[in-house]
N, C-alpha and C positions, 0 to 999 in steps of 0.2 A: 503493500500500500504506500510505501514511499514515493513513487512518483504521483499518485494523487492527490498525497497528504500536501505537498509541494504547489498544486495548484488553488486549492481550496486556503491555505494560509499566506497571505500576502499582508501581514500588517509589519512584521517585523523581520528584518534582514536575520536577526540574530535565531528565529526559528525557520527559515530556510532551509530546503532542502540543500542547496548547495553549499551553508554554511557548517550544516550536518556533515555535509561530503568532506568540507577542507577540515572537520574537525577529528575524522577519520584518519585523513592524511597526516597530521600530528601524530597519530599512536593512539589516537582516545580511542575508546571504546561507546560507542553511543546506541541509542531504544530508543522507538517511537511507539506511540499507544493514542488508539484513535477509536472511540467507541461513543455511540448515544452522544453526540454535541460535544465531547471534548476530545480535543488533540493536545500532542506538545510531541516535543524531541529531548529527549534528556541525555546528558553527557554526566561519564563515570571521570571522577577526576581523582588525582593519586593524593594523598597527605602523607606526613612520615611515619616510619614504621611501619608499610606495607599495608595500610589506612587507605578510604578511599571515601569520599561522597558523591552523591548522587546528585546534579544540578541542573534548572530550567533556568536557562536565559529568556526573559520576554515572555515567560509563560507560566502555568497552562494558559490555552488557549479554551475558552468554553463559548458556544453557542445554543446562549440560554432558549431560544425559539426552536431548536432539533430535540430538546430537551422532554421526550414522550413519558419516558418513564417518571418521572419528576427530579429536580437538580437534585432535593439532596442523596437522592440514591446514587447519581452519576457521578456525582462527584467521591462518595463514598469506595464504590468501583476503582474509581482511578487513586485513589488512598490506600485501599487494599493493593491494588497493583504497583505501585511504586513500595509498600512495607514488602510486598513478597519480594520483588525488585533488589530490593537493597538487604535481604537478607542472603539472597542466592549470590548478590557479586562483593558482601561482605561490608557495605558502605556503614559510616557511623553515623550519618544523617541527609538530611535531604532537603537542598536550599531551593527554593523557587522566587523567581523576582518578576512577577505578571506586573503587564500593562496595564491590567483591568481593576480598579479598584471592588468592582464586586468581588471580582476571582479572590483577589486578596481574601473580602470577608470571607466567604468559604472555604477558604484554609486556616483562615485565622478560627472558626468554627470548630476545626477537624485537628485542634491538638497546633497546629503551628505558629508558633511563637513569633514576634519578630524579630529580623538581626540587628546586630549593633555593624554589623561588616556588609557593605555592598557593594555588588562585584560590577556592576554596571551603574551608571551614574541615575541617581533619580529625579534631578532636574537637567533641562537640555534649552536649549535657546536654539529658536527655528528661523532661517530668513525666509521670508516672501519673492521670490526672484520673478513673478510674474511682474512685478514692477518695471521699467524702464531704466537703465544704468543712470540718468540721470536721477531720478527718483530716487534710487539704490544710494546714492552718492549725496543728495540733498539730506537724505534719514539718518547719516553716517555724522558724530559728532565732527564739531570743527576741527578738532589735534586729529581725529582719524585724516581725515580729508590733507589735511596736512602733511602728515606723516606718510598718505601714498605717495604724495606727490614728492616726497621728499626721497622715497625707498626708489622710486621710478629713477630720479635724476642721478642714483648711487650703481645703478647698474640693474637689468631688467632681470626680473624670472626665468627660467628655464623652463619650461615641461617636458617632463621627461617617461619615457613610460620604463617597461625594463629591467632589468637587471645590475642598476647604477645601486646598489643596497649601501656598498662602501660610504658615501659620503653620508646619506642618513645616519649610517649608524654609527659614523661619525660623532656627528650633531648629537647622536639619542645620547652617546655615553658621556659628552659634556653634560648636556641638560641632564640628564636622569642623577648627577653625582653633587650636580648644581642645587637641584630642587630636592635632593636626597627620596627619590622614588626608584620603585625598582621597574626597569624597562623589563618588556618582554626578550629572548635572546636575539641574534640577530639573524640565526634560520628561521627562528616563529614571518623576521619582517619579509626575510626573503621568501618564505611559502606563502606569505600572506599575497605577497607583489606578484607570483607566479602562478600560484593556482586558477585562479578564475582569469581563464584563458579567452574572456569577453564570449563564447557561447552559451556561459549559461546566464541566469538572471541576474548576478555579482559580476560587478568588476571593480577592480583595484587600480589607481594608480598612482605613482609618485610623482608629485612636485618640486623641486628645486629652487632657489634662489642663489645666485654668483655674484660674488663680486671681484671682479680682476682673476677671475678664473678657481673662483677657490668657493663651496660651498655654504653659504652662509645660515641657511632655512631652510626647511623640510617639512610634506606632510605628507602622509597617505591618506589617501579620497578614497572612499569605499561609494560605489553607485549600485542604486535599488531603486527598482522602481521609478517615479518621481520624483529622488529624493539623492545627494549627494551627502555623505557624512565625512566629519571630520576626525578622524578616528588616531590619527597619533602625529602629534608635532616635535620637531626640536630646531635649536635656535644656539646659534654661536654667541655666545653673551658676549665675547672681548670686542663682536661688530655690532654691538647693542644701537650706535647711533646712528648705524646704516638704515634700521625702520626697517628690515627686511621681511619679516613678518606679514607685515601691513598690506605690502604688493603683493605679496605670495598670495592671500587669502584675496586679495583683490582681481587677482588673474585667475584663479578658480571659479570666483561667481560670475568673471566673463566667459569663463570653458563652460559651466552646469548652464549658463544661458542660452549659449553659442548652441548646446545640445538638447536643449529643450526641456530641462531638468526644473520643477517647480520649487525644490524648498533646498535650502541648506542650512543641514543641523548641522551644529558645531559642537555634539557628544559632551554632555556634561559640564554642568557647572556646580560649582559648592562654594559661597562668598569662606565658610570658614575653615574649608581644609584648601583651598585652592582660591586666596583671592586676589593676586596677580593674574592668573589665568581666567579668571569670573572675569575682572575689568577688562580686558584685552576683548575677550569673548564677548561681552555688553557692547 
């Protein structure tokens, strides 16, 4: 049922069939369960000591209208089925992070607790790109407006598609040592930049920023649907006054427009574990 399951669920890249695929290609081990109005994809993920839990990105997914039997049995079903689940592959528990704040109460009903740890960001900031670049550009505070035009005059963006990983992950291990986060490794960026080979419903690409021929900014653009996401940046702090940044995201929402893409989220914000990147992102 995996290729149906894939048709019928279009809300979130993160339960995609093809994100199931590339999370295959990692080594993970992943389940789909699809009965009576609820679907998800779950991914077994490792802890130490040979530990392991059971986790829904963006899910479950429940459509309370398919819902014959009545919800709370369906959802009781897929409760029982993820307990047998995680007792057969050994998991010590089992996180779920739905979109849907009903979905929530129905878990929160069935024994699950909330986290204090979340693995996907629970606020996001979305642009409107059916707007007009000038439009785009008028709605942009005055230091942004500024600052592209400042990033423009220091040396233009690159786009790049590819296999250029080296200078990202460059960029990722200043930033991530800078802002003391732990980056993913840099095969995870390079399967991430490679897998989705533009035939299926994901694609990936990398952005660059130069300046005098040396890498200054980086992001990977993850595309779905309508929707271009901004899923991992870094940034050469010692060219901090270059504004490289600023153009980079600037020549993105000219490529998602250029392609006829309507929204760009920019994944995550938190004023208080991340409020450098909240303002930047605002």
């Amino acid at each position: 049922g995996a290729e149906n399951f894939s048709q019928k669920m279009n809300s979130s890249f993160l339960q995609s069939k093809e994100w199931f695929d590339f999370q295959k290609s990692l080594g993970r081990t992943v389940f789909f369960y699809e009965r009576g109005g609820v679907k998800t994809g779950i991914i077994k993920l490792p802890l130490p000591f040979k530990r392991s839990y059971l986790y829904i990105p963006h899910g479950p997914e429940m459509d309370f209208n398919q819902m014959t039997g009545g919800i709370d049995n369906e959802v009781r079903n897929l409760i029982q089925y993820l307990k047998n689940l995680a007792k057969e592959e050994k998991s010590i528990f089992i996180k779920a992070e739905p979109l849907n704040a009903r979905v929530a109460q129905f878990l929160a009903k069935n024994k699950f607790k909330r986290s204090k740890k979340e693995m996907q960001p629970a606020k996001t900031v979305v642009l409107d790109l059916t707007q007009t670049e000038d439009q785009l550009l008028d709605n942009l505070h005055h230091k942004t407006r500024y600052n592209i035009k400042v990033a423009e005059k220091n040396g233009g963006p690159v786009l790049q598609g590819g296999p250029v990983v080296d200078n990202f992950w460059g960029l990722m291990k200043k930033t991530s040592k800078r802002d003391k986060f732990s980056s993913h490794t840099k095969e995870y960026y390079e399967k991430l930049l490679n897998f989705f080979s533009g035939q299926s419903g994901i694609r990936t690409k990398l952005f660059l920023a130069y300046h005098q021929d040396k890498p200054v900014a980086g992001l990977i653009l993850l595309l779905y649907n309508n929707t271009g996401y901004y899923l991992h940046g870094a940034s050469d702090y010692d060219h901090r006054q270059l504004m490289a940044p600023y153009s980079l995201h600037w020549s993105v929402i000219k490529f998602l427009k250029q392609e006829g893409f309507e929204n760009y989220d920019l994944w995550g914000i938190d004023p208080r574990c991340w409020p450098g990147v909240t303002r930047f992102k605002l």
